[in-house]
KOLGU-4560 file (N, C-alpha, C; in nm, 3 decimals, padded with zeros to 5 digits):
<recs>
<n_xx: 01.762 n_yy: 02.679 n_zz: 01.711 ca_xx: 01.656 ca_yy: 02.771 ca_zz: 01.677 c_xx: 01.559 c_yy: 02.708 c_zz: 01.577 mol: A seq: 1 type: UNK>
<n_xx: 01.592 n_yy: 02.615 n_zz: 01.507 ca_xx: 01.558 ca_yy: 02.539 ca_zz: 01.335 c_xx: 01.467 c_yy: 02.484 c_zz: 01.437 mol: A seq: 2 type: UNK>
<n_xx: 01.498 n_yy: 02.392 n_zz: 01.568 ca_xx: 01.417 ca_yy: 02.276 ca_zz: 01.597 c_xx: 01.275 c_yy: 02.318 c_zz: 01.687 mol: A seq: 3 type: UNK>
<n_xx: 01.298 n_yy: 02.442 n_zz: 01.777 ca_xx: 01.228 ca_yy: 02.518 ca_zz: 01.830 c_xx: 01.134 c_yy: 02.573 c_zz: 01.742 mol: A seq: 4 type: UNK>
<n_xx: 01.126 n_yy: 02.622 n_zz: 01.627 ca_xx: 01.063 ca_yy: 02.690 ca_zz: 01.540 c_xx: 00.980 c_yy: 02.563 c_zz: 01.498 mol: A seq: 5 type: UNK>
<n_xx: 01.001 n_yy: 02.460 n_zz: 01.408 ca_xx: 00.949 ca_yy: 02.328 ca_zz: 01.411 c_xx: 00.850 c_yy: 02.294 c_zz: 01.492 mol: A seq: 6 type: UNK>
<n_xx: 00.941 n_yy: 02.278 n_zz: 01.598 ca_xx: 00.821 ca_yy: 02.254 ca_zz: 01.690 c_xx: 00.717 c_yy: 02.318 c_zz: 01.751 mol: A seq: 7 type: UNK>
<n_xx: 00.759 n_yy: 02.483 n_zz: 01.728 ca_xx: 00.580 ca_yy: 02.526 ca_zz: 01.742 c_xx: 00.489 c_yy: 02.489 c_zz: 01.678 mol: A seq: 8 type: UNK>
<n_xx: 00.522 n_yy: 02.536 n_zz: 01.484 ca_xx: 00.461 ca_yy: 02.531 ca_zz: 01.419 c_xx: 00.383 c_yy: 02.376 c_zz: 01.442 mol: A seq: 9 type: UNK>
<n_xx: 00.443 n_yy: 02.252 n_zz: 01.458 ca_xx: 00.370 ca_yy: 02.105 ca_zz: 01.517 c_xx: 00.247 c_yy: 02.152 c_zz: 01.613 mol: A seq: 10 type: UNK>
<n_xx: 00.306 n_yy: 02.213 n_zz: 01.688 ca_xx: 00.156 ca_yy: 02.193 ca_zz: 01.782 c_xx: 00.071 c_yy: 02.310 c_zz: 01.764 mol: A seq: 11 type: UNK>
<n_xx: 00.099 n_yy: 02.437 n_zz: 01.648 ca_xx: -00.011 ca_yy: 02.487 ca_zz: 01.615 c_xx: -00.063 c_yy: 02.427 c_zz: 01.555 mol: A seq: 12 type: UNK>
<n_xx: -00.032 n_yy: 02.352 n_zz: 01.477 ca_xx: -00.115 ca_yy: 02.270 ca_zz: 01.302 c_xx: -00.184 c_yy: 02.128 c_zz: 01.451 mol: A seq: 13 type: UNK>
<n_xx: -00.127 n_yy: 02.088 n_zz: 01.537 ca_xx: -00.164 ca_yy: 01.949 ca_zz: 01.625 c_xx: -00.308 c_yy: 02.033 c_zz: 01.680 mol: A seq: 14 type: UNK>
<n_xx: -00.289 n_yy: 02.135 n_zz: 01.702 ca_xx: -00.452 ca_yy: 02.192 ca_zz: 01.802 c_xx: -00.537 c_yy: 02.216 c_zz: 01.674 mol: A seq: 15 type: UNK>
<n_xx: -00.461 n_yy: 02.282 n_zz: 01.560 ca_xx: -00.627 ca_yy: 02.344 ca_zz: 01.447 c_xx: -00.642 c_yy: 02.207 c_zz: 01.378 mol: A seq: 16 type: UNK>
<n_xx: -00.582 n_yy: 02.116 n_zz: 01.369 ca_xx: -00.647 ca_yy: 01.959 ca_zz: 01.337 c_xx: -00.714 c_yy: 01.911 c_zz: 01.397 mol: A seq: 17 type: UNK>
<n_xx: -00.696 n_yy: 01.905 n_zz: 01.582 ca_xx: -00.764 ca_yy: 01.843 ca_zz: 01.650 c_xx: -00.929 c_yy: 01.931 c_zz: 01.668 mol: A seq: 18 type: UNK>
<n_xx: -00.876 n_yy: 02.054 n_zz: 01.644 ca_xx: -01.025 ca_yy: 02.119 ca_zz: 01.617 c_xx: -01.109 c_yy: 02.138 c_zz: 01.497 mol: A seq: 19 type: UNK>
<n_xx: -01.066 n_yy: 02.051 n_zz: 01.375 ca_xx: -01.103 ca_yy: 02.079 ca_zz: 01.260 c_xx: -01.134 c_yy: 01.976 c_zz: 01.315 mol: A seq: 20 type: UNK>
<n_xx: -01.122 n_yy: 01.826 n_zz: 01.315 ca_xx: -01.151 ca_yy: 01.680 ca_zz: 01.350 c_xx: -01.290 c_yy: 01.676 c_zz: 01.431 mol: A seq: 21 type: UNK>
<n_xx: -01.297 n_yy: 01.834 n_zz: 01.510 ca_xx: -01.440 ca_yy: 01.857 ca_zz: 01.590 c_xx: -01.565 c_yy: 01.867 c_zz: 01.514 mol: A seq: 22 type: UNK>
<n_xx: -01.546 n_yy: 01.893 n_zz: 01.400 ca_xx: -01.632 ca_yy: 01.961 ca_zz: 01.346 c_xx: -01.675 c_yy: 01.960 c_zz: 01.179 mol: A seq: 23 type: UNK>
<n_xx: -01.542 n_yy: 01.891 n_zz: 01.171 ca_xx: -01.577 ca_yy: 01.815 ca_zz: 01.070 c_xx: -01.512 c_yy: 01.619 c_zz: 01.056 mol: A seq: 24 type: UNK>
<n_xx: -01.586 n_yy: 01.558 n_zz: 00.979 ca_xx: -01.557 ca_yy: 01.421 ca_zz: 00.983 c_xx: -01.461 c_yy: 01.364 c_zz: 00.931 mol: A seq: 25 type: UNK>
<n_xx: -01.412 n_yy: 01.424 n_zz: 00.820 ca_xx: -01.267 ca_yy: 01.435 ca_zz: 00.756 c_xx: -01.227 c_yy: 01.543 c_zz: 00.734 mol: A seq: 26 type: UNK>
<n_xx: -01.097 n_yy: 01.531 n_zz: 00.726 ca_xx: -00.969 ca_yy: 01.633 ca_zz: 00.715 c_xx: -00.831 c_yy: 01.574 c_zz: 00.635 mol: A seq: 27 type: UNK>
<n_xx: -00.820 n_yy: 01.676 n_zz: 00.556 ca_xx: -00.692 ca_yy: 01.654 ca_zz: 00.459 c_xx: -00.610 c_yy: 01.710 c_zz: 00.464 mol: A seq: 28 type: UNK>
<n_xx: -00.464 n_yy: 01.677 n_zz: 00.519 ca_xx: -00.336 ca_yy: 01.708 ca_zz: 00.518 c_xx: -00.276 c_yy: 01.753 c_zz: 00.396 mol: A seq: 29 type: UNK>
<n_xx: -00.249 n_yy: 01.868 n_zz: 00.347 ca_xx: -00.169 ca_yy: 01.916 ca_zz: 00.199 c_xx: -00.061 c_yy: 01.961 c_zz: 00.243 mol: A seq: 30 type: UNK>
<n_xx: 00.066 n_yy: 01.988 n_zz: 00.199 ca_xx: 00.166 ca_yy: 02.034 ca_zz: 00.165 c_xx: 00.292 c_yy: 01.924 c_zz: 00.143 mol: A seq: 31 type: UNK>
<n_xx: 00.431 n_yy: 02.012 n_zz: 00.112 ca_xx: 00.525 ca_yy: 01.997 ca_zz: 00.037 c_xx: 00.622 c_yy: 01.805 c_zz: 00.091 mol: A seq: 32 type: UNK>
<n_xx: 00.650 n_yy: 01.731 n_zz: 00.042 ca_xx: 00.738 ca_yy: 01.606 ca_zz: 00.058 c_xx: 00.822 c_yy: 01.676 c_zz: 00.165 mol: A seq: 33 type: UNK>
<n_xx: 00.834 n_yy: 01.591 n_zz: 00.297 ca_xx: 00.907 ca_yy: 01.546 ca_zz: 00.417 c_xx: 00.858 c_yy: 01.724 c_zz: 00.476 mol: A seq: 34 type: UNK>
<n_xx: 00.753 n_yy: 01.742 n_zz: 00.492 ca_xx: 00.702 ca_yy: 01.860 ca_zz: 00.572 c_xx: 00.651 c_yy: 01.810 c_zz: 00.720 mol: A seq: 35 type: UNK>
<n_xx: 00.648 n_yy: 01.669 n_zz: 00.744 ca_xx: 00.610 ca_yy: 01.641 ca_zz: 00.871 c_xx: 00.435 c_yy: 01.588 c_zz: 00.893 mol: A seq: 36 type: UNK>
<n_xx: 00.339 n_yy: 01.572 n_zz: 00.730 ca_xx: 00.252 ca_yy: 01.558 ca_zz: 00.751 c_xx: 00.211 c_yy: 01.409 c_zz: 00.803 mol: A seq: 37 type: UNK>
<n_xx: 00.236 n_yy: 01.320 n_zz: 00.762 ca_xx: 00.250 ca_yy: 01.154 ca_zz: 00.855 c_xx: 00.275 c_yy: 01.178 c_zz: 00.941 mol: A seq: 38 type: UNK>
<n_xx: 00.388 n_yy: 01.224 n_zz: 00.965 ca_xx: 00.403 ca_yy: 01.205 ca_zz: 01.145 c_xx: 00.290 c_yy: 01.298 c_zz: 01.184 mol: A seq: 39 type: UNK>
<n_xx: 00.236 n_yy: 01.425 n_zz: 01.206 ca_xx: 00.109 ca_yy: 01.441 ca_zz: 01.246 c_xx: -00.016 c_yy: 01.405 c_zz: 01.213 mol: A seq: 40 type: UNK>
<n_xx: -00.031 n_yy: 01.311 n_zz: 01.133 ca_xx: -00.149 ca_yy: 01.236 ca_zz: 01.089 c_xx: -00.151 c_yy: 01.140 c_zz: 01.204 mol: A seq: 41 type: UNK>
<n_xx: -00.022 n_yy: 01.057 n_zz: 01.186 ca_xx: -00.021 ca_yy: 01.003 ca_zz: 01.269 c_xx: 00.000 c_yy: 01.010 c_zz: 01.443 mol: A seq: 42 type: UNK>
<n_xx: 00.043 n_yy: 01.100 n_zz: 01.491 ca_xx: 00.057 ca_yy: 01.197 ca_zz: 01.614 c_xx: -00.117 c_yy: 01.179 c_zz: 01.660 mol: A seq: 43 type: UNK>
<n_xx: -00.211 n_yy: 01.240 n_zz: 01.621 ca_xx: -00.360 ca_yy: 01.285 ca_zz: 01.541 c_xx: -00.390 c_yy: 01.163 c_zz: 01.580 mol: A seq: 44 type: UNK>
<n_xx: -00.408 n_yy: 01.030 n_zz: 01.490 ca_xx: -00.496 ca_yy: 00.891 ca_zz: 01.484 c_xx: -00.417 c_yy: 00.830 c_zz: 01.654 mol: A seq: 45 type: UNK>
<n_xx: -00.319 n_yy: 00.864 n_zz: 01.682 ca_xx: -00.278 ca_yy: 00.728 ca_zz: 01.815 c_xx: -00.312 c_yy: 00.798 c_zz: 01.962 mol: A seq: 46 type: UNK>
<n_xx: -00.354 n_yy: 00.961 n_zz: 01.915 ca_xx: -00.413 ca_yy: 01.016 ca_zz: 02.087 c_xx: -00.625 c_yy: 01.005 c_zz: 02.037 mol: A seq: 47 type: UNK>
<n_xx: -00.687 n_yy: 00.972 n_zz: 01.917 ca_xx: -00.797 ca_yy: 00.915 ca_zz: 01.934 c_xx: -00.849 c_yy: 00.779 c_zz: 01.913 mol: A seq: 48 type: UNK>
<n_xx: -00.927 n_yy: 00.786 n_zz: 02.021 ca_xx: -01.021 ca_yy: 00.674 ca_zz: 02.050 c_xx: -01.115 c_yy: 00.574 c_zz: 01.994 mol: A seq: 49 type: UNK>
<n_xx: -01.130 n_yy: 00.708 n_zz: 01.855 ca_xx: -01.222 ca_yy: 00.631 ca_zz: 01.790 c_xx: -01.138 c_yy: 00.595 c_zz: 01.637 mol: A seq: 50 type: UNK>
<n_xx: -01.231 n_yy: 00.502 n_zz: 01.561 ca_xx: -01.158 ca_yy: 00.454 ca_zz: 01.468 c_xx: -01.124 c_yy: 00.510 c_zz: 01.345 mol: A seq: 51 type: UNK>
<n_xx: -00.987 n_yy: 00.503 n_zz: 01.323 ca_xx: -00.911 ca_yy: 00.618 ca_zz: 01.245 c_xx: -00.852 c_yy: 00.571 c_zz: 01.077 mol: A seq: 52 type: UNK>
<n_xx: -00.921 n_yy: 00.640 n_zz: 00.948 ca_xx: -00.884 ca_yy: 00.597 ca_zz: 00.882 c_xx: -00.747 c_yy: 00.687 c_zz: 00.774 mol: A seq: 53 type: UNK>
<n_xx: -00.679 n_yy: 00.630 n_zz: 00.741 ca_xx: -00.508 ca_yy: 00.746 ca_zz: 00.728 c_xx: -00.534 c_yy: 00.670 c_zz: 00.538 mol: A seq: 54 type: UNK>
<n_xx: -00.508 n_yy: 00.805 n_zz: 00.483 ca_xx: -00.510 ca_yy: 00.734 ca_zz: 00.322 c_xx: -00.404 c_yy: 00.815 c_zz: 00.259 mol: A seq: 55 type: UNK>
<n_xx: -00.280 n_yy: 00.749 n_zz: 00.204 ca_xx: -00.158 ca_yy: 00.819 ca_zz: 00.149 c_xx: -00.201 c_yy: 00.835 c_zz: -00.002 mol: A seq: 56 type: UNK>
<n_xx: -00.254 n_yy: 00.934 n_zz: -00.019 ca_xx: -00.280 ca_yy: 00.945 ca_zz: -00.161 c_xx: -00.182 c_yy: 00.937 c_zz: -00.264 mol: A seq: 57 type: UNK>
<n_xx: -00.047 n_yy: 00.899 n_zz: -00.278 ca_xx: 00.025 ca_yy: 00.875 ca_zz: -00.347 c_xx: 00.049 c_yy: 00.696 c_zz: -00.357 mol: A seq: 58 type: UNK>
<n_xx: -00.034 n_yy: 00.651 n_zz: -00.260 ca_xx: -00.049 ca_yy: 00.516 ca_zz: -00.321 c_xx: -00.182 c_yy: 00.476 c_zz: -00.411 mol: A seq: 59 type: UNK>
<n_xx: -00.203 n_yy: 00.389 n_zz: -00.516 ca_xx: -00.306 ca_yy: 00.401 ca_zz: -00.577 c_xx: -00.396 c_yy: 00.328 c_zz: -00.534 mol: A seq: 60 type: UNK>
<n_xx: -00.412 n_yy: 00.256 n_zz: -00.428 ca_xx: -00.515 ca_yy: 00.140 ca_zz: -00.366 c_xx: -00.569 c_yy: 00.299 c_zz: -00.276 mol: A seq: 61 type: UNK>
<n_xx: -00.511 n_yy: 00.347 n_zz: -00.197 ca_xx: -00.568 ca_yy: 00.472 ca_zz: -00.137 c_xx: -00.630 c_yy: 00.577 c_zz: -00.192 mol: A seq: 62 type: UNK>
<n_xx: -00.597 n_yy: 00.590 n_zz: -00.310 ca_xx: -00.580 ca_yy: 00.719 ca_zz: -00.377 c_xx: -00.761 c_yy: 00.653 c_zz: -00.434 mol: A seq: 63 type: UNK>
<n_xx: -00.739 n_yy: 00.472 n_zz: -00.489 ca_xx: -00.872 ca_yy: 00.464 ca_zz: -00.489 c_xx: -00.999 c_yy: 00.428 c_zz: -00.423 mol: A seq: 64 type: UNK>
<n_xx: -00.957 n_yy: 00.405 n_zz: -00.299 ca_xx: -01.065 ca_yy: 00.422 ca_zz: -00.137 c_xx: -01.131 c_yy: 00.567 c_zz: -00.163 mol: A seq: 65 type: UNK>
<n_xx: -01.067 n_yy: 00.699 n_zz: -00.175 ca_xx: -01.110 ca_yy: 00.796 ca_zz: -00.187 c_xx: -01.177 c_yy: 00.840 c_zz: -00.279 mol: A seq: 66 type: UNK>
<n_xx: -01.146 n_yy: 00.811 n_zz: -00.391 ca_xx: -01.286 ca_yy: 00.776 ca_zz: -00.522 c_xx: -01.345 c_yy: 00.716 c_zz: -00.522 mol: A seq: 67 type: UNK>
<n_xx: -01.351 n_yy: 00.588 n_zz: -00.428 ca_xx: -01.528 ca_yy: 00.526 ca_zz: -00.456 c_xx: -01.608 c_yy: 00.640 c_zz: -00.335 mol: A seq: 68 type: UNK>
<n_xx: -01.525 n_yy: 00.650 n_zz: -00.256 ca_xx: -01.613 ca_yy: 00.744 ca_zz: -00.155 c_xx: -01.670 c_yy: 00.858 c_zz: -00.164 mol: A seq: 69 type: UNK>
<n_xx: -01.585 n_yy: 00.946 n_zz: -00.240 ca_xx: -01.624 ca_yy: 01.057 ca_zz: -00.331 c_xx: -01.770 c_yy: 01.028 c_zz: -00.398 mol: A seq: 70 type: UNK>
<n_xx: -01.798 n_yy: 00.921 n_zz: -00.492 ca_xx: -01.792 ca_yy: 00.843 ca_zz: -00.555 c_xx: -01.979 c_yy: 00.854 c_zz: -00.510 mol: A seq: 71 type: UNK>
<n_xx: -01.973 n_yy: 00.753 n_zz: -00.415 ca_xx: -02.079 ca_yy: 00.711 ca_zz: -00.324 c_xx: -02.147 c_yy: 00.822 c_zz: -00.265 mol: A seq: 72 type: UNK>
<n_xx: -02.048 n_yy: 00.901 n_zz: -00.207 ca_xx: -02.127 ca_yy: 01.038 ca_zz: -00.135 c_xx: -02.248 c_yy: 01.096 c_zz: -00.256 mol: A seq: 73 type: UNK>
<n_xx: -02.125 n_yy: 01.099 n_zz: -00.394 ca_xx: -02.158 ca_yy: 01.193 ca_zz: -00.449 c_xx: -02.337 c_yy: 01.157 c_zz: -00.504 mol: A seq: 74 type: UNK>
<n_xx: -02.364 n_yy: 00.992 n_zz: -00.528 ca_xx: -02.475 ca_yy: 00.935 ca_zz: -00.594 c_xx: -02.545 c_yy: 00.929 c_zz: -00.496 mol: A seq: 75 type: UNK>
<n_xx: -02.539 n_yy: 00.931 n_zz: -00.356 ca_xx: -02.639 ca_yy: 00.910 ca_zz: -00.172 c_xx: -02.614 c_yy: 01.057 c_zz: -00.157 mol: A seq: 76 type: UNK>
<n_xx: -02.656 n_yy: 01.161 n_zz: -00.215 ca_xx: -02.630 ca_yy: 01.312 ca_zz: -00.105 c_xx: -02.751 c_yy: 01.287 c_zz: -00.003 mol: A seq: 77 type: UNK>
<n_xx: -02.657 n_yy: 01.374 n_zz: 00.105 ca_xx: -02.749 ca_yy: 01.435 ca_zz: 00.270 c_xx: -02.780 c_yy: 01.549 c_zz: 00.221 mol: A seq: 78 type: UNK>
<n_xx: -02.904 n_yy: 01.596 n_zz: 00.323 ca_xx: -02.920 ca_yy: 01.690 ca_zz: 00.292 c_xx: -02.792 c_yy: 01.793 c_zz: 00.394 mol: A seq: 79 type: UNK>
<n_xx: -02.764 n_yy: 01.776 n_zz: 00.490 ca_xx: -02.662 ca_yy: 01.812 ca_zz: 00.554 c_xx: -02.534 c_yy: 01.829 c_zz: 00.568 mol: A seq: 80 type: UNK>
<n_xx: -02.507 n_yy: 01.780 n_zz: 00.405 ca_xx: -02.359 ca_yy: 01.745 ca_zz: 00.363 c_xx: -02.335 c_yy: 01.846 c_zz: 00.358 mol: A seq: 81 type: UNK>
<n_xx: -02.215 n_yy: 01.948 n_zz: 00.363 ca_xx: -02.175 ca_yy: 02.062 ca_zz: 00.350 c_xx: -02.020 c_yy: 02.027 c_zz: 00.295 mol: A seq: 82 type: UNK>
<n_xx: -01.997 n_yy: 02.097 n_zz: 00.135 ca_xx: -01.885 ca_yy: 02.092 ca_zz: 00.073 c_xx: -01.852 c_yy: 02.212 c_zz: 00.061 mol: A seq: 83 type: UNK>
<n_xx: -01.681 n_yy: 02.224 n_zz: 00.144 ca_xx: -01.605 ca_yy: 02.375 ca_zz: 00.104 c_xx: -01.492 c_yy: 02.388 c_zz: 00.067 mol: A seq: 84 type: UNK>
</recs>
């Protein structure tokens, strides 16, 4: 019953990623240690085509890819940028 339950919840969170990924350009995985988020990150990056970047924010070389980018956005704004 444990593994069945699991596995819905996978491919509800696998479709509202693959439709968040529509529509927006990044997407961030949150919740709790060994919840299954890598393996659907990664599930996610090996069924697309285009080029996929995966950042484990608990490493600090990643953690600082995402602050210069922050970083950069924040000093180049679009006018089309939309933050929520």
């Amino acid at each position: 019953m444990i593994l069945y339950i699991a596995s819905m919840i996978k491919r509800r969170l696998y479709k509202d990623l693959e439709q968040s990924l529509k529509v927006f350009p990044v997407v961030g995985l949150i919740g709790s240690r060994q919840s299954g988020k890598t393996t659907l990150a990664k599930m996610i990056s090996s069924s697309k085509k285009t080029k996929v970047l995966y950042l484990d924010l608990e490493r600090p070389s990643d953690l600082a890819k995402l602050n210069e980018a922050v970083k950069a956005s924040l000093a180049n704004p679009v006018e089309s940028l939309r933050y929520e």
